[in-house]
N, CA, C and O atoms as a Tinker XYZ file with bonds, in Angstrom:
   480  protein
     1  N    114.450000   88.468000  138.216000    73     2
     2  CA   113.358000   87.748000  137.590000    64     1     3
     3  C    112.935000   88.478000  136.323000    63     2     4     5
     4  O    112.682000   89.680000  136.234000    81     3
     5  N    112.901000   87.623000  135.418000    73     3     6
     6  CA   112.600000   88.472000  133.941000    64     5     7
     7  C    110.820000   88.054000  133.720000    63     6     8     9
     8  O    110.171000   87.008000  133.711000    81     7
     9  N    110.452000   89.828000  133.526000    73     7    10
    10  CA   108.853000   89.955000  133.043000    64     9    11
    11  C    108.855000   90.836000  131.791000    63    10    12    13
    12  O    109.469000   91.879000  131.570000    81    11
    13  N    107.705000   89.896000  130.765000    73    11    14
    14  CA   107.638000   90.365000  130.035000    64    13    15
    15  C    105.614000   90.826000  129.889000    63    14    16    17
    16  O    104.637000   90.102000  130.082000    81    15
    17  N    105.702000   92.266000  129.488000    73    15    18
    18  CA   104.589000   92.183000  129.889000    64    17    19
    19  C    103.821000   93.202000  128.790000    63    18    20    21
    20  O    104.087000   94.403000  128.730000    81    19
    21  N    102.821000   92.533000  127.926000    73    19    22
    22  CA   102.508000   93.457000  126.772000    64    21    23
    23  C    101.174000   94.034000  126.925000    63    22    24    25
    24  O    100.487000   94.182000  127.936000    81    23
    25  N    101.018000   94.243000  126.050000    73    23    26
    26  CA   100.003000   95.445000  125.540000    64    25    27
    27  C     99.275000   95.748000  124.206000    63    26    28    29
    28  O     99.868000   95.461000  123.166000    81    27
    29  N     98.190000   96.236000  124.153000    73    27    30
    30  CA    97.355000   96.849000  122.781000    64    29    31
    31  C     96.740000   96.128000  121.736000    63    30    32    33
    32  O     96.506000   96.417000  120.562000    81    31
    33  N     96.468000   94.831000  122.625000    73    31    34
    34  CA    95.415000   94.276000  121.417000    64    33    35
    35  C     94.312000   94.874000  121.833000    63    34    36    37
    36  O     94.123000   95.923000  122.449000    81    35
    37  N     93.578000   94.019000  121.389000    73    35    38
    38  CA    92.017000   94.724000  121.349000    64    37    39
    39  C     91.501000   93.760000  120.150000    63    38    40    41
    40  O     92.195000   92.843000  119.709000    81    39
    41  N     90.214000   94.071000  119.679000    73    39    42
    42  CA    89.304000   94.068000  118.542000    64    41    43
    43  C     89.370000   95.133000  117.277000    63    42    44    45
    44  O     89.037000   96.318000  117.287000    81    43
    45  N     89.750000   94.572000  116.495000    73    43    46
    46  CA    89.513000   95.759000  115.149000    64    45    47
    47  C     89.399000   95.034000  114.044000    63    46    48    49
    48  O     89.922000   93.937000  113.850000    81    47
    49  N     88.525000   95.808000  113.107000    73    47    50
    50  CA    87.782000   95.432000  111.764000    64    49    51
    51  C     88.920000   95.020000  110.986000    63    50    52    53
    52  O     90.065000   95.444000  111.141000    81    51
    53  N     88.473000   94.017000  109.988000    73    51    54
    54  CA    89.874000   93.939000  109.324000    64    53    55
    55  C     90.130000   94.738000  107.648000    63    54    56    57
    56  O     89.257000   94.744000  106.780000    81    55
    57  N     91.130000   95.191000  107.534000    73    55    58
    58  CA    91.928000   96.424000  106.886000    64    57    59
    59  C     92.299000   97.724000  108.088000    63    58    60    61
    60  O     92.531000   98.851000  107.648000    81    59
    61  N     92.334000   97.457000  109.680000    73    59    62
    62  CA    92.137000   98.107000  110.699000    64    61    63
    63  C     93.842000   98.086000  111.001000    63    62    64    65
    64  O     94.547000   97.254000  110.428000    81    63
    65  N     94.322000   98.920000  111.798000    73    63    66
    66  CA    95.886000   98.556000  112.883000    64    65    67
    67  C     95.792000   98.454000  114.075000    63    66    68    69
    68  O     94.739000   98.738000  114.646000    81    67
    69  N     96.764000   98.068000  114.660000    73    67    70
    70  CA    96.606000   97.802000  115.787000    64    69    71
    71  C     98.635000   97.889000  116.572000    63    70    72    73
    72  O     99.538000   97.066000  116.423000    81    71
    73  N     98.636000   98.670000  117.024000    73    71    74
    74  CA   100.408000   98.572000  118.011000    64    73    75
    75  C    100.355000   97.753000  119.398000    63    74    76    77
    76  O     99.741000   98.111000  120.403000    81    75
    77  N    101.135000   96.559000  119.248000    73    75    78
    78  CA   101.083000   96.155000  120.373000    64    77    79
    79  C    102.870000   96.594000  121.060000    63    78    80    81
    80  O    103.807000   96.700000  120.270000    81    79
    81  N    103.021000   96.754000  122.250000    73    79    82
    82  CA   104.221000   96.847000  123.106000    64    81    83
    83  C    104.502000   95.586000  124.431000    63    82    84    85
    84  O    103.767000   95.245000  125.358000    81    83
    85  N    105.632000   95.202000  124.103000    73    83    86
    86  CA   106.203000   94.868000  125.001000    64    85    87
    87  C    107.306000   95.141000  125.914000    63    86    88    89
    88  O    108.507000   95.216000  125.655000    81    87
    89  N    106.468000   95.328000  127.450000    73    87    90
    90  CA   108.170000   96.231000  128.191000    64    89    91
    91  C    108.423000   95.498000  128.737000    63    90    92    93
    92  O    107.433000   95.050000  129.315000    81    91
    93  N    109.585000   94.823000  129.042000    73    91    94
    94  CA   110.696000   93.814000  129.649000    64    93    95
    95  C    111.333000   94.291000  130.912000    63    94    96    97
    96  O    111.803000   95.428000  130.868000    81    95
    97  N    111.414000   93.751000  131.822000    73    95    98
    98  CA   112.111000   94.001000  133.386000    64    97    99
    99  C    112.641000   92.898000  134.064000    63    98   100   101
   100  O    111.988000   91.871000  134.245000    81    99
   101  N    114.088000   93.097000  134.549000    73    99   102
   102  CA   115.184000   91.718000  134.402000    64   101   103
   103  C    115.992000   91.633000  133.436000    63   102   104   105
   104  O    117.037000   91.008000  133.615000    81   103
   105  N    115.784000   92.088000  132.479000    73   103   106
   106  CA   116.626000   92.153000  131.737000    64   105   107
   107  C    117.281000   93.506000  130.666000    63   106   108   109
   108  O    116.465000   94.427000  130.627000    81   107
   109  N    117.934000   93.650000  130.233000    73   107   110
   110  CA   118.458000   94.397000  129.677000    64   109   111
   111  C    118.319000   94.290000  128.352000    63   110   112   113
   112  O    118.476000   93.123000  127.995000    81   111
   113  N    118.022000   95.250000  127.217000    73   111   114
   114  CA   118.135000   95.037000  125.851000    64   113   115
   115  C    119.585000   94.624000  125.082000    63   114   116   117
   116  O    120.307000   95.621000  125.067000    81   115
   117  N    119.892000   94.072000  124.778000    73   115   118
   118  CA   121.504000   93.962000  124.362000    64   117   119
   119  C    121.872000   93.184000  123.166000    63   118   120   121
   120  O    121.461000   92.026000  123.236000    81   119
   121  N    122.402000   93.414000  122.288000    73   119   122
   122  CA   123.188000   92.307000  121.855000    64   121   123
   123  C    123.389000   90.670000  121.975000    63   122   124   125
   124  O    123.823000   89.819000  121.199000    81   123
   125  N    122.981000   90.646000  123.023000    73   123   126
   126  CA   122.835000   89.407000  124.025000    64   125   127
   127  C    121.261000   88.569000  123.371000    63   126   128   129
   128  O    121.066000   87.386000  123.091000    81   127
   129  N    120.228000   89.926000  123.293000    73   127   130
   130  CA   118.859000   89.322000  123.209000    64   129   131
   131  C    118.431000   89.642000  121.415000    63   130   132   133
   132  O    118.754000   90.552000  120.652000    81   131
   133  N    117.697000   88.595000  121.269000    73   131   134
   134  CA   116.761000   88.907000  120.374000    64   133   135
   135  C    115.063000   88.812000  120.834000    63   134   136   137
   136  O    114.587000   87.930000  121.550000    81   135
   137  N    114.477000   89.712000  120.353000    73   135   138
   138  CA   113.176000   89.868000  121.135000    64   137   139
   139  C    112.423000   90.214000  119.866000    63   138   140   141
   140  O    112.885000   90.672000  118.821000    81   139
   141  N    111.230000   89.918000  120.150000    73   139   142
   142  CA   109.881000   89.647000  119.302000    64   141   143
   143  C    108.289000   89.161000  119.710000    63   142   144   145
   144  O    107.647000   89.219000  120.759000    81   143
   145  N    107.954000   88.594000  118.180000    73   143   146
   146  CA   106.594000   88.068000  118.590000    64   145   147
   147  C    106.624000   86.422000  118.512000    63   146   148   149
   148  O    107.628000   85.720000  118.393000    81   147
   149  N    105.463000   86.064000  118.596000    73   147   150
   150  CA   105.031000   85.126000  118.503000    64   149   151
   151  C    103.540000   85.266000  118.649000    63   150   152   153
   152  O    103.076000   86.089000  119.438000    81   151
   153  N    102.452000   84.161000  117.602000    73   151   154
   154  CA   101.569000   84.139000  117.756000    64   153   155
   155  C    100.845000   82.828000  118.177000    63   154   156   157
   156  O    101.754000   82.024000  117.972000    81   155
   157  N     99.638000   81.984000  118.702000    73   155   158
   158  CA    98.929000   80.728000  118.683000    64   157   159
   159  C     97.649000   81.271000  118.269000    63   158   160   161
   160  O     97.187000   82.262000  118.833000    81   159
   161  N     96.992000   80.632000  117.234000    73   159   162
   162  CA    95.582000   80.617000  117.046000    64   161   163
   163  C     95.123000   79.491000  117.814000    63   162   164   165
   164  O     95.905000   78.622000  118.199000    81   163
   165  N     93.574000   79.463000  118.115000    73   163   166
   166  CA    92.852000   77.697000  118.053000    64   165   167
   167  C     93.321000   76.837000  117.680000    63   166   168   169
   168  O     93.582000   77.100000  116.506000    81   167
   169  N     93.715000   75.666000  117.952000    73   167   170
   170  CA    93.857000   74.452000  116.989000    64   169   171
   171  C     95.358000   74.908000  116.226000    63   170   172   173
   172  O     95.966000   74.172000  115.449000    81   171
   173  N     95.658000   75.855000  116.507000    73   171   174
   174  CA    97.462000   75.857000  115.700000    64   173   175
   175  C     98.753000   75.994000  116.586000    63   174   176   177
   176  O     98.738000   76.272000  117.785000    81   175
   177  N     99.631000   75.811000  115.990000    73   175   178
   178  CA   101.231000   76.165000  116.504000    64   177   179
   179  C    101.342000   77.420000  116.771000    63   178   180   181
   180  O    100.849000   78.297000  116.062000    81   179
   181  N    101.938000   77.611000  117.720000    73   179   182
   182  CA   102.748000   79.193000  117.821000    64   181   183
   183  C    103.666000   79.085000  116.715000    63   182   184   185
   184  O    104.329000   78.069000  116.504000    81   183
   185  N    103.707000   80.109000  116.019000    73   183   186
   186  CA   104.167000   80.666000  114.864000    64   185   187
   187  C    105.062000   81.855000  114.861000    63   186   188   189
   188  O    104.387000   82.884000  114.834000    81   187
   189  N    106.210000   82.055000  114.877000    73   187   190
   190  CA   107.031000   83.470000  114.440000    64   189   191
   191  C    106.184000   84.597000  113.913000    63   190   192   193
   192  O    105.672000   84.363000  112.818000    81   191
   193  N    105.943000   85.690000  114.415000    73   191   194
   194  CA   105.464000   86.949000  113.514000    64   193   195
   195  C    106.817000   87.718000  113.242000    63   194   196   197
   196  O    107.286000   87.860000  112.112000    81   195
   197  N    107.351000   88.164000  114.321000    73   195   198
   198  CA   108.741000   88.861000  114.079000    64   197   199
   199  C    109.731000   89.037000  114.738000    63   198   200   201
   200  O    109.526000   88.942000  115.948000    81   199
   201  N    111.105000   89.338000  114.342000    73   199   202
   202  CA   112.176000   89.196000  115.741000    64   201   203
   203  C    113.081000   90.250000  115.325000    63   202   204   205
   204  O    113.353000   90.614000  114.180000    81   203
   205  N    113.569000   90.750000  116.616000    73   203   206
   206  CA   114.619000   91.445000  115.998000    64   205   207
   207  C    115.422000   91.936000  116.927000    63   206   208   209
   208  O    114.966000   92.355000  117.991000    81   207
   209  N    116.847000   91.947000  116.616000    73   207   210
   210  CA   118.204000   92.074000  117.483000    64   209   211
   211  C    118.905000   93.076000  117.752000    63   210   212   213
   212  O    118.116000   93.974000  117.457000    81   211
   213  N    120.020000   93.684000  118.176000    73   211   214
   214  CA   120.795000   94.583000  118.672000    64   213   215
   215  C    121.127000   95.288000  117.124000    63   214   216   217
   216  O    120.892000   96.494000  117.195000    81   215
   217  N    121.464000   95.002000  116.157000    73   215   218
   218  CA   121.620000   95.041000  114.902000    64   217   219
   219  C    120.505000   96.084000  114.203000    63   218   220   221
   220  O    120.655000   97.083000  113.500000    81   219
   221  N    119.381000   95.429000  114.692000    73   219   222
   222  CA   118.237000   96.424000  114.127000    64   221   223
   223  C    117.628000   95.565000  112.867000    63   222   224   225
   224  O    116.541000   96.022000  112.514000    81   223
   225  N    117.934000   94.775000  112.335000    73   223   226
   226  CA   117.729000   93.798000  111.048000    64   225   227
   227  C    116.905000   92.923000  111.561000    63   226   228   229
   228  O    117.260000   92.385000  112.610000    81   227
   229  N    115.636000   92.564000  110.982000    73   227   230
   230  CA   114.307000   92.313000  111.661000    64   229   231
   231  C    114.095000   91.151000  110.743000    63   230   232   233
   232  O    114.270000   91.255000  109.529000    81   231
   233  N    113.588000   89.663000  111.525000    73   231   234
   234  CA   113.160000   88.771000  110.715000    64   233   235
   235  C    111.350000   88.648000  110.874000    63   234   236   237
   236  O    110.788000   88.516000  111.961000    81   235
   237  N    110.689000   88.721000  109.639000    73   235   238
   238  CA   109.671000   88.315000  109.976000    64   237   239
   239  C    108.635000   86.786000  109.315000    63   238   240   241
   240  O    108.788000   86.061000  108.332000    81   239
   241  N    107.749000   86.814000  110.271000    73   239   242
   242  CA   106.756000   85.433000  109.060000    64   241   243
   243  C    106.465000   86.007000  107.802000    63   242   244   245
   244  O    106.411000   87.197000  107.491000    81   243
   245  N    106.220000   84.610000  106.871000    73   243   246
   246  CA   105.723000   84.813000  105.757000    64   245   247
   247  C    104.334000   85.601000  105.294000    63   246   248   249
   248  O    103.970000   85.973000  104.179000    81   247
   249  N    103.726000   85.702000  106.557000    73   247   250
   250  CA   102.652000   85.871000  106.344000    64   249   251
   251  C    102.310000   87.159000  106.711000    63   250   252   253
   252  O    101.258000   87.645000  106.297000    81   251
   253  N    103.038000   87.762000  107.416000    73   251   254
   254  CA   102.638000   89.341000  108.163000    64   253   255
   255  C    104.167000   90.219000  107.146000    63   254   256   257
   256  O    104.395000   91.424000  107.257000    81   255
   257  N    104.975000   89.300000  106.269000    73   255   258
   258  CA   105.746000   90.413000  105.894000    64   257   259
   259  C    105.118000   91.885000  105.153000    63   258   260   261
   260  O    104.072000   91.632000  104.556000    81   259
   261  N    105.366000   92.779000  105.098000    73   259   262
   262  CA   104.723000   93.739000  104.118000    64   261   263
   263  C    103.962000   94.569000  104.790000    63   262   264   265
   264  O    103.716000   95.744000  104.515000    81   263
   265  N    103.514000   93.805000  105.868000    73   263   266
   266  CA   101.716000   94.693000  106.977000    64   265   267
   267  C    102.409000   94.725000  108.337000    63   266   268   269
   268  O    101.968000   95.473000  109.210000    81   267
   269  N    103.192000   94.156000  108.501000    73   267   270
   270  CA   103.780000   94.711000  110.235000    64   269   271
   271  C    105.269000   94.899000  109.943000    63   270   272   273
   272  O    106.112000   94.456000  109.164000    81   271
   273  N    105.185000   95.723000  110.890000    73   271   274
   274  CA   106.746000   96.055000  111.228000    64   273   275
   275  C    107.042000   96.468000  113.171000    63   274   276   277
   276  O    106.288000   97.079000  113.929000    81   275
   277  N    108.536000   95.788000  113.489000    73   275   278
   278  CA   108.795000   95.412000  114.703000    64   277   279
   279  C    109.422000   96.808000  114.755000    63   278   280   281
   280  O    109.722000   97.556000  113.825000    81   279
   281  N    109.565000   96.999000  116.321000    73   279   282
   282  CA   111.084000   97.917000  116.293000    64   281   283
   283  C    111.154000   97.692000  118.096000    63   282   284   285
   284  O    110.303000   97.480000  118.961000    81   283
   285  N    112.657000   97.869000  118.089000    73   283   286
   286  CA   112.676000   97.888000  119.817000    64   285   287
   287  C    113.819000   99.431000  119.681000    63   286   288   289
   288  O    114.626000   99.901000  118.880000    81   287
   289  N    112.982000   99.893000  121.594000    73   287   290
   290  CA   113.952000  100.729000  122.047000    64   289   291
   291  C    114.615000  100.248000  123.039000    63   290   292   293
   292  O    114.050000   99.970000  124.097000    81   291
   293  N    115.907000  100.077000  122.849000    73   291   294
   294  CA   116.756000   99.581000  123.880000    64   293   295
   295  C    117.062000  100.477000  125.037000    63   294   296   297
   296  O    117.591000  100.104000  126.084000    81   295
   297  N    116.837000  101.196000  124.869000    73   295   298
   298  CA   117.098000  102.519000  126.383000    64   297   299
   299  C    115.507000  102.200000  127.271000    63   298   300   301
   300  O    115.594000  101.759000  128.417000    81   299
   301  N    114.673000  102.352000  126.907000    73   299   302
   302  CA   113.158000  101.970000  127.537000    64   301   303
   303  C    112.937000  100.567000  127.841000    63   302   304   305
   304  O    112.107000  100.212000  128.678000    81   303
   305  N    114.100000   99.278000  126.782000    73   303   306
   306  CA   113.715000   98.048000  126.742000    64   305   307
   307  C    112.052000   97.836000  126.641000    63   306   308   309
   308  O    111.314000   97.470000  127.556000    81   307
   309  N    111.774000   98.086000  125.615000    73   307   310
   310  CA   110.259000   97.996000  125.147000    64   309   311
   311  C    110.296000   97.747000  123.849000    63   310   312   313
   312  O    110.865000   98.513000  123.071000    81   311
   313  N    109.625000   96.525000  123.424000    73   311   314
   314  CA   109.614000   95.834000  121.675000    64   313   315
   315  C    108.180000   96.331000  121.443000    63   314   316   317
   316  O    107.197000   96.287000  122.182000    81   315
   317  N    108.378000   96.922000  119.933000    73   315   318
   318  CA   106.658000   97.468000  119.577000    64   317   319
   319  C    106.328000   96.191000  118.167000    63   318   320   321
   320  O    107.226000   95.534000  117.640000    81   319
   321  N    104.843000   96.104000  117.795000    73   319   322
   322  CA   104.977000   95.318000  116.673000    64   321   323
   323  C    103.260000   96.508000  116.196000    63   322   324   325
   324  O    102.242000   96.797000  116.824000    81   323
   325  N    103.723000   96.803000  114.979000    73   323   326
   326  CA   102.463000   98.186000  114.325000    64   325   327
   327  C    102.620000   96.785000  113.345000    63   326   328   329
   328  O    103.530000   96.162000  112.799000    81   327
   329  N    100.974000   96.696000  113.497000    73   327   330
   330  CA   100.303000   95.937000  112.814000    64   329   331
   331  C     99.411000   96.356000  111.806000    63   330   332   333
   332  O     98.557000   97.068000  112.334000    81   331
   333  N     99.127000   96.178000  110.000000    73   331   334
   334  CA    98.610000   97.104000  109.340000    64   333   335
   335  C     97.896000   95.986000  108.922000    63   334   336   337
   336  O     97.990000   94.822000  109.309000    81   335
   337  N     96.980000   96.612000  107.865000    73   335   338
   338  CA    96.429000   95.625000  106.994000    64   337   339
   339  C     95.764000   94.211000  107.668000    63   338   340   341
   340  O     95.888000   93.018000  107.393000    81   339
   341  N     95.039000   94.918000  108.633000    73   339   342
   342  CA    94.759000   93.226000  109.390000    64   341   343
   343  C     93.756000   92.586000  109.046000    63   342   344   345
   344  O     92.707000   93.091000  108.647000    81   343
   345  N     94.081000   90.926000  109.218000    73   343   346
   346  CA    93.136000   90.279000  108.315000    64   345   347
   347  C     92.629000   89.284000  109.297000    63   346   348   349
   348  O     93.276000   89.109000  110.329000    81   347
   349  N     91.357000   88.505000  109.044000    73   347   350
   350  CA    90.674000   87.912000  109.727000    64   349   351
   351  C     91.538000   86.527000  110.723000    63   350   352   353
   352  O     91.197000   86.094000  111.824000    81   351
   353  N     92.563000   86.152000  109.972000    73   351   354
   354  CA    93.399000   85.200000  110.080000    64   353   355
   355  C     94.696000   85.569000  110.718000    63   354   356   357
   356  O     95.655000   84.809000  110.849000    81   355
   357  N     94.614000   87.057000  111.178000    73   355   358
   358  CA    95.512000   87.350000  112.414000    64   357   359
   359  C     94.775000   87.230000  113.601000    63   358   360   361
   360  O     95.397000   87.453000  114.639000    81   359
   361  N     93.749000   86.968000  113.671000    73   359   362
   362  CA    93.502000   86.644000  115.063000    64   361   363
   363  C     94.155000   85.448000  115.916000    63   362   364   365
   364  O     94.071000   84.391000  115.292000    81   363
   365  N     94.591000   85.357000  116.784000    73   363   366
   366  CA    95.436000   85.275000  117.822000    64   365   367
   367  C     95.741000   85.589000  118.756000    63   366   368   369
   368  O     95.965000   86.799000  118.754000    81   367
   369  N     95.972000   84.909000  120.118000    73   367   370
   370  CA    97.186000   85.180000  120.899000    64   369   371
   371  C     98.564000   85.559000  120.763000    63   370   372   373
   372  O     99.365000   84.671000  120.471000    81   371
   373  N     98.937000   86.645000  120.915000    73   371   374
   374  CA   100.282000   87.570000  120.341000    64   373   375
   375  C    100.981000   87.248000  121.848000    63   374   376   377
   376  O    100.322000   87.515000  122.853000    81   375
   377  N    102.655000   86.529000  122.007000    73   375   378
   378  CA   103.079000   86.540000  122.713000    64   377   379
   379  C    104.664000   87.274000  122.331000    63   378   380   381
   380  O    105.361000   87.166000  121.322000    81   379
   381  N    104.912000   88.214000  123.886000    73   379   382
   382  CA   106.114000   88.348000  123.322000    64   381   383
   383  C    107.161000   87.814000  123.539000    63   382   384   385
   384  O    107.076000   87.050000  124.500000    81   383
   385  N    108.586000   87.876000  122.882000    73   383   386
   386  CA   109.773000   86.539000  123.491000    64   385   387
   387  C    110.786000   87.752000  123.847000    63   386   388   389
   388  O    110.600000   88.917000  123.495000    81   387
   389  N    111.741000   87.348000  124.501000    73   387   390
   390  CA   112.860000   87.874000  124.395000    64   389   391
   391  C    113.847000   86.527000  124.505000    63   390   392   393
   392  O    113.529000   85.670000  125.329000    81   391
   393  N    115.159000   86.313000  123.602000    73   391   394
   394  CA   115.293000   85.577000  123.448000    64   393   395
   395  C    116.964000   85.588000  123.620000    63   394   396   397
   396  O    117.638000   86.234000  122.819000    81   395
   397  N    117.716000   84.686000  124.927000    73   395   398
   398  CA   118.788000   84.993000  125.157000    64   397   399
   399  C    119.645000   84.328000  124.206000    63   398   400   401
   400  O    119.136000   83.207000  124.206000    81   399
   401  N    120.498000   84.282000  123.490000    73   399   402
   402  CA   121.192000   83.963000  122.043000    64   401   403
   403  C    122.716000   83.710000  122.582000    63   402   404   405
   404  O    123.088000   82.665000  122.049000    81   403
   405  N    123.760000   84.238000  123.425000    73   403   406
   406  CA   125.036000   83.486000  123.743000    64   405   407
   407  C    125.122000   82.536000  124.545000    63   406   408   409
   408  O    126.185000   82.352000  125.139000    81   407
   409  N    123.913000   81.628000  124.772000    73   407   410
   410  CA   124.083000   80.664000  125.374000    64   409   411
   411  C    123.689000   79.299000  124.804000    63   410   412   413
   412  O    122.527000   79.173000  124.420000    81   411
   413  N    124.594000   78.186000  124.699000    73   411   414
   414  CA   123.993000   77.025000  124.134000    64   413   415
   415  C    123.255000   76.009000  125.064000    63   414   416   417
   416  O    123.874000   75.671000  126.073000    81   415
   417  N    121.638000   75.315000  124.796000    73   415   418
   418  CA   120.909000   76.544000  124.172000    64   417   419
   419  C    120.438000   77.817000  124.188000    63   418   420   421
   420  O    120.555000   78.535000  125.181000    81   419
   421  N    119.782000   78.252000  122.922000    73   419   422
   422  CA   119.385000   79.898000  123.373000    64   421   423
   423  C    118.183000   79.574000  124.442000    63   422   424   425
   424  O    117.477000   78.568000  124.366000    81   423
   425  N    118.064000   80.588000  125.450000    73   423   426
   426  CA   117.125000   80.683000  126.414000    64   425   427
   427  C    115.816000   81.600000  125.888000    63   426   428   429
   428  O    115.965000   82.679000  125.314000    81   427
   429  N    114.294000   80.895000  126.225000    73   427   430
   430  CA   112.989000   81.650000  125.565000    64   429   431
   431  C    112.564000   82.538000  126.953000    63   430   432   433
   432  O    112.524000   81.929000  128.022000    81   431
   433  N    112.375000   83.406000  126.930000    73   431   434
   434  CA   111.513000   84.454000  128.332000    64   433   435
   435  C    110.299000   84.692000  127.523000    63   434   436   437
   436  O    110.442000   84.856000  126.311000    81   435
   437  N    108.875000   84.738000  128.161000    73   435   438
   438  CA   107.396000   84.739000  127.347000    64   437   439
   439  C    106.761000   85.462000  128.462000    63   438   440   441
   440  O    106.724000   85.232000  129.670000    81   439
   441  N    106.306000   86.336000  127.779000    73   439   442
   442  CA   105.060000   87.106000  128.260000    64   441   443
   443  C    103.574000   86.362000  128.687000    63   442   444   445
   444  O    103.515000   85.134000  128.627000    81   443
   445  N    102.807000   86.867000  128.964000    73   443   446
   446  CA   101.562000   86.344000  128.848000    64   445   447
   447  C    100.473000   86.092000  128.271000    63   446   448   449
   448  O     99.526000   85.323000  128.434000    81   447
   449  N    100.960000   87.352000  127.144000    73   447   450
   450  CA   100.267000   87.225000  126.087000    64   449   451
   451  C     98.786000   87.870000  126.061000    63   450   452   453
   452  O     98.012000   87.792000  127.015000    81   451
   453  N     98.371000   88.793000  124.321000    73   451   454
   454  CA    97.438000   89.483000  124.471000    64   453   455
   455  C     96.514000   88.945000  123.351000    63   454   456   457
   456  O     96.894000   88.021000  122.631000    81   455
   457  N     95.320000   89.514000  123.206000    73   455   458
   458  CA    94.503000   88.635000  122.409000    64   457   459
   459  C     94.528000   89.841000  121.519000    63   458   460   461
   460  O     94.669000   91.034000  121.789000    81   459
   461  N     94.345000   89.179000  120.328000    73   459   462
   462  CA    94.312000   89.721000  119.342000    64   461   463
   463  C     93.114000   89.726000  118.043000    63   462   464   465
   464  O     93.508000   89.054000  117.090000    81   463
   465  N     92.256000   90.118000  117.913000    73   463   466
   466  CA    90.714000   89.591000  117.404000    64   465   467
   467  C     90.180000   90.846000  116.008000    63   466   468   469
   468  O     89.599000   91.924000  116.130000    81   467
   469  N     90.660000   90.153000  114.793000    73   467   470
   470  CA    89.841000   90.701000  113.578000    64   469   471
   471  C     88.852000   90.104000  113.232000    63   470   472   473
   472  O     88.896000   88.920000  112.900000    81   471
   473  N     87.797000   90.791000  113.243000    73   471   474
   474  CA    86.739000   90.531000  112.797000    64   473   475
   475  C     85.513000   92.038000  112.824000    63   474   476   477
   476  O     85.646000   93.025000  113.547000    81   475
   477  N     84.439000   91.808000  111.868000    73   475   478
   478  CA    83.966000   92.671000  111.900000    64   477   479
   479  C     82.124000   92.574000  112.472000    63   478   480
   480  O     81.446000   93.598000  112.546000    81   479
């Protein structure tokens, strides 16, 4: 059974950081997966923040490029996302994916997701 299960939001002022982690169990880090974020505000779509694969080459949104950066350790299987520069309009629900990729279709695994709240 695959759990994904994160960590480290909180509340912080915005120009504040914030590291969130996700550790994964059931599955294995591999080649196989691409793993990341995802966010939902109120009233919006879940949205891409960032993803990234066996490769190490990281895709992110338009909107967090420049102020976050992803990284996974594949030996721990744990995805981190260091969040900088935060702005009122990252607030959100931060979910994490891991995302199985050799199969047509690719398969989504989702966390539960942490709240995420700039404001001052």
């Amino acid at each position: 059974q695959v759990q994904l299960v994160e960590s480290g939001g909180g509340l912080v002022q915005p120009g504040g950081s914030l590291r969130l982690s996700c550790a994964a169990s059931g599955i294995i880090f591999s080649s196989r997966y691409m793993t990341g974020w995802y966010r939902q505000a109120p009233g919006k779509q879940r949205e891409l923040v960032a993803l990234i694969g066996n490769a190490g080459t990281p895709v992110y949104g338009d909107s967090v490029k420049g102020r976050f950066t992803i990284a996974r350790d594949n030996a721990e299987n744990i995805v981190y996302l260091k969040m900088n520069s935060l702005r009122p309009e990252d607030t959100a629900v931060y979910y994490c994916c891991a995302r199985l990729i050799d199969i047509r279709p690719a398969r989504d695994f989702w966390g539960q997701g942490t709240q995420v709240t700039v404001s001052s």
